[in-house]
mmCIF file of the C-alpha atoms, coordinates in Angstrom:
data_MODEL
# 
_entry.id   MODEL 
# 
loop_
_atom_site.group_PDB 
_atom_site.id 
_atom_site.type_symbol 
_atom_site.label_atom_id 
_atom_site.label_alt_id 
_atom_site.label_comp_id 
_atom_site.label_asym_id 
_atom_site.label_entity_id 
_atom_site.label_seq_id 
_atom_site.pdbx_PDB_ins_code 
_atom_site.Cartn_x 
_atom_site.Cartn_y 
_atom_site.Cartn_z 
_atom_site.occupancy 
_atom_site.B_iso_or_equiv 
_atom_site.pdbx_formal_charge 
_atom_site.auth_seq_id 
_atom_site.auth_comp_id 
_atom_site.auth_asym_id 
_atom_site.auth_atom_id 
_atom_site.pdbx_PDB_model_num 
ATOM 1   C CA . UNK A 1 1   ? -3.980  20.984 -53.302 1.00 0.00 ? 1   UNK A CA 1 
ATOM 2   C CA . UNK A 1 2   ? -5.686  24.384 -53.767 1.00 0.00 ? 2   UNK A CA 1 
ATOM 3   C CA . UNK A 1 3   ? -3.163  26.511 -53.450 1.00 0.00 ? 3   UNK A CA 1 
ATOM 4   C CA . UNK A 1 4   ? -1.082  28.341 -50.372 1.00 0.00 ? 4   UNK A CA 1 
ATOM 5   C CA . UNK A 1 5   ? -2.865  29.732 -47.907 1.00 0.00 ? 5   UNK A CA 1 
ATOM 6   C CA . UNK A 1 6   ? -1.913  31.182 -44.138 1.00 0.00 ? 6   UNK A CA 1 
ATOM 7   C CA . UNK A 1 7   ? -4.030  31.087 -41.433 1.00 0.00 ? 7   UNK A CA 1 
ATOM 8   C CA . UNK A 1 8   ? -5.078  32.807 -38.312 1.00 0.00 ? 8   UNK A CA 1 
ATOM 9   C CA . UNK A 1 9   ? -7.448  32.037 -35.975 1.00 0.00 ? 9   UNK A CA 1 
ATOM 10  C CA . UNK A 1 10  ? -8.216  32.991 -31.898 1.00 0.00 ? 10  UNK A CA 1 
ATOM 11  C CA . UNK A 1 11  ? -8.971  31.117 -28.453 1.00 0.00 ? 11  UNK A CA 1 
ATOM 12  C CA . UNK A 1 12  ? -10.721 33.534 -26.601 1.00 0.00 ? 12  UNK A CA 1 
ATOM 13  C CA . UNK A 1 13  ? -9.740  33.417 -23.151 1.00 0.00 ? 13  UNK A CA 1 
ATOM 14  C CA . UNK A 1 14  ? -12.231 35.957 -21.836 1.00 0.00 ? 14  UNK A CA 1 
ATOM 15  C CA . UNK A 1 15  ? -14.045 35.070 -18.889 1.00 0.00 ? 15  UNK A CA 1 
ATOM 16  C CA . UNK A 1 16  ? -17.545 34.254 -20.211 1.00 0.00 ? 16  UNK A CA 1 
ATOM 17  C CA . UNK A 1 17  ? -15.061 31.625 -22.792 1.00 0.00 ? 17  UNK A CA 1 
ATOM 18  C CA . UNK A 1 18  ? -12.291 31.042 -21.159 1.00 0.00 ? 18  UNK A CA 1 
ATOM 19  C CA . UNK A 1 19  ? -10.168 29.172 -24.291 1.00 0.00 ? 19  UNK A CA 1 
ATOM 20  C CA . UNK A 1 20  ? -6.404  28.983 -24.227 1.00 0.00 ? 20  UNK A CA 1 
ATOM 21  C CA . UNK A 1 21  ? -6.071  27.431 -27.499 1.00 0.00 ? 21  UNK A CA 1 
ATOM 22  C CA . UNK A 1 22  ? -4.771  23.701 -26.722 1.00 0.00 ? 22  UNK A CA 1 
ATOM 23  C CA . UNK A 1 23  ? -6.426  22.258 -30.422 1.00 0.00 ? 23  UNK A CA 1 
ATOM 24  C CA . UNK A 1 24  ? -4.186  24.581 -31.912 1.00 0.00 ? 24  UNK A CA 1 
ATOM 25  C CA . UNK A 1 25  ? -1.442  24.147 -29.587 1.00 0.00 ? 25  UNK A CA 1 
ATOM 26  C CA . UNK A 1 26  ? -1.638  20.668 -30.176 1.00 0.00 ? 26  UNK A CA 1 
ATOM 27  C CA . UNK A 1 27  ? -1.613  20.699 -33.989 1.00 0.00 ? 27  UNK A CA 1 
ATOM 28  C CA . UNK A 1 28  ? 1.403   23.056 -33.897 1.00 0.00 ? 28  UNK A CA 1 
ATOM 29  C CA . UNK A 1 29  ? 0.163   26.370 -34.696 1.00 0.00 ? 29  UNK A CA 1 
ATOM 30  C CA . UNK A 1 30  ? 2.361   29.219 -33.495 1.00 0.00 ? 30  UNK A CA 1 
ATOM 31  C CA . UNK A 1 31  ? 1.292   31.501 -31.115 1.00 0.00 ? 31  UNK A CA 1 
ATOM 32  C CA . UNK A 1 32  ? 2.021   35.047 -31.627 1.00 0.00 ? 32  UNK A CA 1 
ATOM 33  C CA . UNK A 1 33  ? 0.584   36.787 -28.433 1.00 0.00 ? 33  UNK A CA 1 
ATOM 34  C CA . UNK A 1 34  ? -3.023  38.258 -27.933 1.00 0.00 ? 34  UNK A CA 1 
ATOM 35  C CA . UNK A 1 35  ? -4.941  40.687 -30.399 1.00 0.00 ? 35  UNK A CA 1 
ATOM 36  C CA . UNK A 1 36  ? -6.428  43.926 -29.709 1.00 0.00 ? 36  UNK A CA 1 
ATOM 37  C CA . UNK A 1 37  ? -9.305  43.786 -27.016 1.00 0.00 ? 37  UNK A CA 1 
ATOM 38  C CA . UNK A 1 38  ? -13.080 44.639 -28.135 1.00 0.00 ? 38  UNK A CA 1 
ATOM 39  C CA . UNK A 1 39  ? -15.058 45.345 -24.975 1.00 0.00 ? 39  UNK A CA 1 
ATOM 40  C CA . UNK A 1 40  ? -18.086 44.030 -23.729 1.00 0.00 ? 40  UNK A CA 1 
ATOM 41  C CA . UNK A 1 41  ? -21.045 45.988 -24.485 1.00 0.00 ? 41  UNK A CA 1 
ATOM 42  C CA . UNK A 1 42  ? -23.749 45.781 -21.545 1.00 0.00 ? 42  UNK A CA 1 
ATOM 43  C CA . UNK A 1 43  ? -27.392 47.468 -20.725 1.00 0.00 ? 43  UNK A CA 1 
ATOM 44  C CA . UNK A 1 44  ? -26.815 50.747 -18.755 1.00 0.00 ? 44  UNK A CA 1 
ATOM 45  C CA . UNK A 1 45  ? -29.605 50.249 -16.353 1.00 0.00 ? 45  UNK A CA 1 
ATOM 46  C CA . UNK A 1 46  ? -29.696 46.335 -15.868 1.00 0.00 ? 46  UNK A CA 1 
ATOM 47  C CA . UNK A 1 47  ? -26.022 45.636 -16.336 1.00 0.00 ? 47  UNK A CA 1 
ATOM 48  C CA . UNK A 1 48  ? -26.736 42.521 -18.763 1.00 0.00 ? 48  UNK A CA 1 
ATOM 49  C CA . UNK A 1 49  ? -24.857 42.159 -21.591 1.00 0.00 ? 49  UNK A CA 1 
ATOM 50  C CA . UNK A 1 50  ? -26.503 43.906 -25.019 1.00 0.00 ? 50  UNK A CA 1 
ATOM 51  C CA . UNK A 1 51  ? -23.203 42.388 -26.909 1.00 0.00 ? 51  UNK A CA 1 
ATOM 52  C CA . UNK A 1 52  ? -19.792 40.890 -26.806 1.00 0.00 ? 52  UNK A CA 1 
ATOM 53  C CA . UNK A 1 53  ? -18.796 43.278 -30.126 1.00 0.00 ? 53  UNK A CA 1 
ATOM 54  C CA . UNK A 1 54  ? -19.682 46.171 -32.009 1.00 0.00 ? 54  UNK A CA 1 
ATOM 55  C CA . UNK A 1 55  ? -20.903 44.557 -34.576 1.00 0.00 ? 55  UNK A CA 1 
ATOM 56  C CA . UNK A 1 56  ? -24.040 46.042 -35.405 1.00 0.00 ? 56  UNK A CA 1 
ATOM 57  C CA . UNK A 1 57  ? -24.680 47.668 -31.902 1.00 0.00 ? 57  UNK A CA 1 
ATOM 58  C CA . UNK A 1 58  ? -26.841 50.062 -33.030 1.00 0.00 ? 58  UNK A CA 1 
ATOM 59  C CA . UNK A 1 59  ? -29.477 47.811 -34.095 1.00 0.00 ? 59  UNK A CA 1 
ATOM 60  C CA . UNK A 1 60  ? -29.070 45.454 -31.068 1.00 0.00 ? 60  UNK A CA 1 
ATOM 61  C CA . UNK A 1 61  ? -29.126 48.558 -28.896 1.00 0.00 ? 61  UNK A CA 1 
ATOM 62  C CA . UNK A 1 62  ? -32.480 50.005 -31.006 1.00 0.00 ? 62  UNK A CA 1 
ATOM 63  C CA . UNK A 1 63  ? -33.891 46.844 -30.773 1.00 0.00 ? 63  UNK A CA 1 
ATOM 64  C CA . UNK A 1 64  ? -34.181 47.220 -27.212 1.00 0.00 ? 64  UNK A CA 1 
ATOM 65  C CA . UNK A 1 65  ? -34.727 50.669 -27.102 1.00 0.00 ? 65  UNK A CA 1 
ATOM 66  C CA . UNK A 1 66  ? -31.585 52.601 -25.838 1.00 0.00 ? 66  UNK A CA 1 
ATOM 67  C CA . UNK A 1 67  ? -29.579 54.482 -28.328 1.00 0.00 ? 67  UNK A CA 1 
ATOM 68  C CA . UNK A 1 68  ? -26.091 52.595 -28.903 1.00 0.00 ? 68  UNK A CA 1 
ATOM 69  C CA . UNK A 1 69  ? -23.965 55.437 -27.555 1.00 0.00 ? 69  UNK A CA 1 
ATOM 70  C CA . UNK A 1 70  ? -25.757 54.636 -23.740 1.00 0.00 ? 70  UNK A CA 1 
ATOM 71  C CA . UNK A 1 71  ? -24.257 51.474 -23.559 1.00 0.00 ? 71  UNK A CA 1 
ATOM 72  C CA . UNK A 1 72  ? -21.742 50.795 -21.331 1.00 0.00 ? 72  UNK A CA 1 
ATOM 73  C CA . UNK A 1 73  ? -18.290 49.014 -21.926 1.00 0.00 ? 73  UNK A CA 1 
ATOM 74  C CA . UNK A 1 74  ? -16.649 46.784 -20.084 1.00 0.00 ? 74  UNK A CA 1 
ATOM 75  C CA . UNK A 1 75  ? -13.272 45.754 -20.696 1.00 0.00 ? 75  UNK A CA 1 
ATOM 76  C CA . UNK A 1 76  ? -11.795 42.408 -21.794 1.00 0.00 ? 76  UNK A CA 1 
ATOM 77  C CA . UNK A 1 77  ? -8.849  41.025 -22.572 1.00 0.00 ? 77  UNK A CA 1 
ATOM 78  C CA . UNK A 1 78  ? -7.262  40.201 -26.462 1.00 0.00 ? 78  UNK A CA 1 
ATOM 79  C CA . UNK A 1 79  ? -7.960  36.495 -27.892 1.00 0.00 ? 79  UNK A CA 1 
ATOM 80  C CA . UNK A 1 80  ? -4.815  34.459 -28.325 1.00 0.00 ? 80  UNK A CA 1 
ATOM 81  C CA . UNK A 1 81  ? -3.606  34.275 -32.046 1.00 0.00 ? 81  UNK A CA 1 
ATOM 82  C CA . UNK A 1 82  ? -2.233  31.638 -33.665 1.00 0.00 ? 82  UNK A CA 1 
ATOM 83  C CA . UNK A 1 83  ? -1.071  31.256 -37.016 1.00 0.00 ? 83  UNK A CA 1 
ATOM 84  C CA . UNK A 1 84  ? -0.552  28.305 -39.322 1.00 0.00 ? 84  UNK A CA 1 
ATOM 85  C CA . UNK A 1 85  ? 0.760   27.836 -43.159 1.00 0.00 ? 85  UNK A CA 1 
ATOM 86  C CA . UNK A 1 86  ? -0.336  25.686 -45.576 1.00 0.00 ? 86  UNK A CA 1 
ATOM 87  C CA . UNK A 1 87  ? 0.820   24.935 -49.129 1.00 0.00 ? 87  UNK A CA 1 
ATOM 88  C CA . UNK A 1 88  ? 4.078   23.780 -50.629 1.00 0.00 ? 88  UNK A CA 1 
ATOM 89  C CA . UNK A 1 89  ? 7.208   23.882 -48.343 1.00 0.00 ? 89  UNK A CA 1 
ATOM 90  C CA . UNK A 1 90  ? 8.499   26.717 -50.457 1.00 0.00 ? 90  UNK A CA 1 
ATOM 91  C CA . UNK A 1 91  ? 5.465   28.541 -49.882 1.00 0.00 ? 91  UNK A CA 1 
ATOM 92  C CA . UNK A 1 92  ? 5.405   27.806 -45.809 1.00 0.00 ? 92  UNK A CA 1 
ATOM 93  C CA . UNK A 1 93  ? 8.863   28.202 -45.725 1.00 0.00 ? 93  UNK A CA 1 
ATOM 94  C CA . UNK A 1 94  ? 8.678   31.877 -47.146 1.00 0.00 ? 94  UNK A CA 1 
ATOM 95  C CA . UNK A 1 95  ? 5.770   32.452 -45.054 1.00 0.00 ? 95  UNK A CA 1 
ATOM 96  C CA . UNK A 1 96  ? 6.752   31.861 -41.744 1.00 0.00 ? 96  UNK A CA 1 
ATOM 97  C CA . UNK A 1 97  ? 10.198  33.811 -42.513 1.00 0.00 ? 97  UNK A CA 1 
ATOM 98  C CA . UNK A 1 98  ? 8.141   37.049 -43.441 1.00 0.00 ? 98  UNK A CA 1 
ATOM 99  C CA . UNK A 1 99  ? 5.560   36.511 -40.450 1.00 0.00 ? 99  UNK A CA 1 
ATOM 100 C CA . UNK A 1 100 ? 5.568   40.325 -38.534 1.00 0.00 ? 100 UNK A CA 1 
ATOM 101 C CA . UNK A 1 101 ? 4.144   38.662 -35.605 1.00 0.00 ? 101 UNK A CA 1 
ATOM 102 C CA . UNK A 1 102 ? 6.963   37.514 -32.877 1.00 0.00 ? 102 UNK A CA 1 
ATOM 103 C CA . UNK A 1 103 ? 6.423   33.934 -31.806 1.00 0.00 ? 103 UNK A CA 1 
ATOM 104 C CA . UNK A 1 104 ? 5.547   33.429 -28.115 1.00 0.00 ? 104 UNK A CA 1 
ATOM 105 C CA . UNK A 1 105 ? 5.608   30.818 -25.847 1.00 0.00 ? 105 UNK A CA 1 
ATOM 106 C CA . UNK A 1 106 ? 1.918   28.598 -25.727 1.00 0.00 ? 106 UNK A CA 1 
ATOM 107 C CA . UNK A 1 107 ? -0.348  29.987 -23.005 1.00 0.00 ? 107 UNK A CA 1 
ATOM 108 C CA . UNK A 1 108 ? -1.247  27.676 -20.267 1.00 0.00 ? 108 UNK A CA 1 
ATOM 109 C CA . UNK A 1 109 ? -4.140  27.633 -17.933 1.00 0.00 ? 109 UNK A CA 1 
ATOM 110 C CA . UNK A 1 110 ? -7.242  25.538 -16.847 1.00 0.00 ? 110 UNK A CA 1 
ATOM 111 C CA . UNK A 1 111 ? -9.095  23.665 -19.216 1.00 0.00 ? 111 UNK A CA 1 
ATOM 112 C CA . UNK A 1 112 ? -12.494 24.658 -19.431 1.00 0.00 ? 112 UNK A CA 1 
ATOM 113 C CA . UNK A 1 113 ? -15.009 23.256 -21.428 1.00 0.00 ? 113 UNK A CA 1 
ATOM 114 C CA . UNK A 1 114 ? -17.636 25.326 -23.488 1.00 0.00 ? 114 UNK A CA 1 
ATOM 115 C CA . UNK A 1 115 ? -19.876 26.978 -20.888 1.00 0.00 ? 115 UNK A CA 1 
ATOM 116 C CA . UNK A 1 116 ? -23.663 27.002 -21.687 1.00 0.00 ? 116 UNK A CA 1 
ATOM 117 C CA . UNK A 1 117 ? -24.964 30.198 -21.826 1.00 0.00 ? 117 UNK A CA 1 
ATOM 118 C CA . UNK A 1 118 ? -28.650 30.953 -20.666 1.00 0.00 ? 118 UNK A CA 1 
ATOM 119 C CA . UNK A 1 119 ? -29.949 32.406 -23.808 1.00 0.00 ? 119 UNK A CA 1 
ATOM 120 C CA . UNK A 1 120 ? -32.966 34.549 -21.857 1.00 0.00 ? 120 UNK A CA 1 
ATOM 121 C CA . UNK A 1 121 ? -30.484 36.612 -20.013 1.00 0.00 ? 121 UNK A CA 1 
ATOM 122 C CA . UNK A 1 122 ? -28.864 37.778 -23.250 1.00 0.00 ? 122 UNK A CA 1 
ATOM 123 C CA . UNK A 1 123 ? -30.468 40.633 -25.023 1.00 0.00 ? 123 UNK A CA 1 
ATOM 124 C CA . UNK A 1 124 ? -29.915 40.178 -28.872 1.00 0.00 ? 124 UNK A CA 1 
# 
């Protein structure tokens, strides 16, 4: 073993992903709610999407001339969280007792599989 270790990872149930999170559901993760929301960040003019963070907006944005601060936003909704332990059973024990997140019920909805994505339409 390498050593102790918690994990967190998201389903992103936004509309362009639509994940719910059933792999970790199914492997017992919990589920501690949704995180904070990043918007969509999409091409004033044409309404196509520049971005689905701000991660290095301004240099998407420059790259097709517009200034980052143009852009419009479009709101989304959080990912779903889930969290998982691994290590000794001390270790998870004295994990999952300290956790800050409250533990929610598993979200439910329709299964969707990856949707492809026509790479031409994005602007990158």
């Amino acid at each position: 073993m390498i050593g102790n270790a918690i994990v967190v990872s998201y389903a992103d149930c936004n509309e362009h992903v639509g994940h719910v999170g059933y792999v970790y559901q199914s492997t017992n993760w919990l589920y501690t709610g949704q995180g904070n929301a990043e918007p969509i960040w999409l091409h004033p003019e044409t309404g196509e999407v520049v971005s689905y963070t701000r991660r290095h907006i301004d240099k998407k944005a420059e790259s097709i001339g517009i200034d980052w601060r143009d852009l419009q936003k479009k709101k989304q909704v959080g990912k779903h969280r889930y969290v998982t332990f691994c290590g000794t059973k001390e270790f998870k024990k004295k994990a999952s007792g300290s956790l800050r997140y409250k533990q929610h019920e598993y979200p439910k909805g329709e299964s969707k599989r990856h949707l492809e994505i026509d790479d031409s339409k994005m602007l990158f």
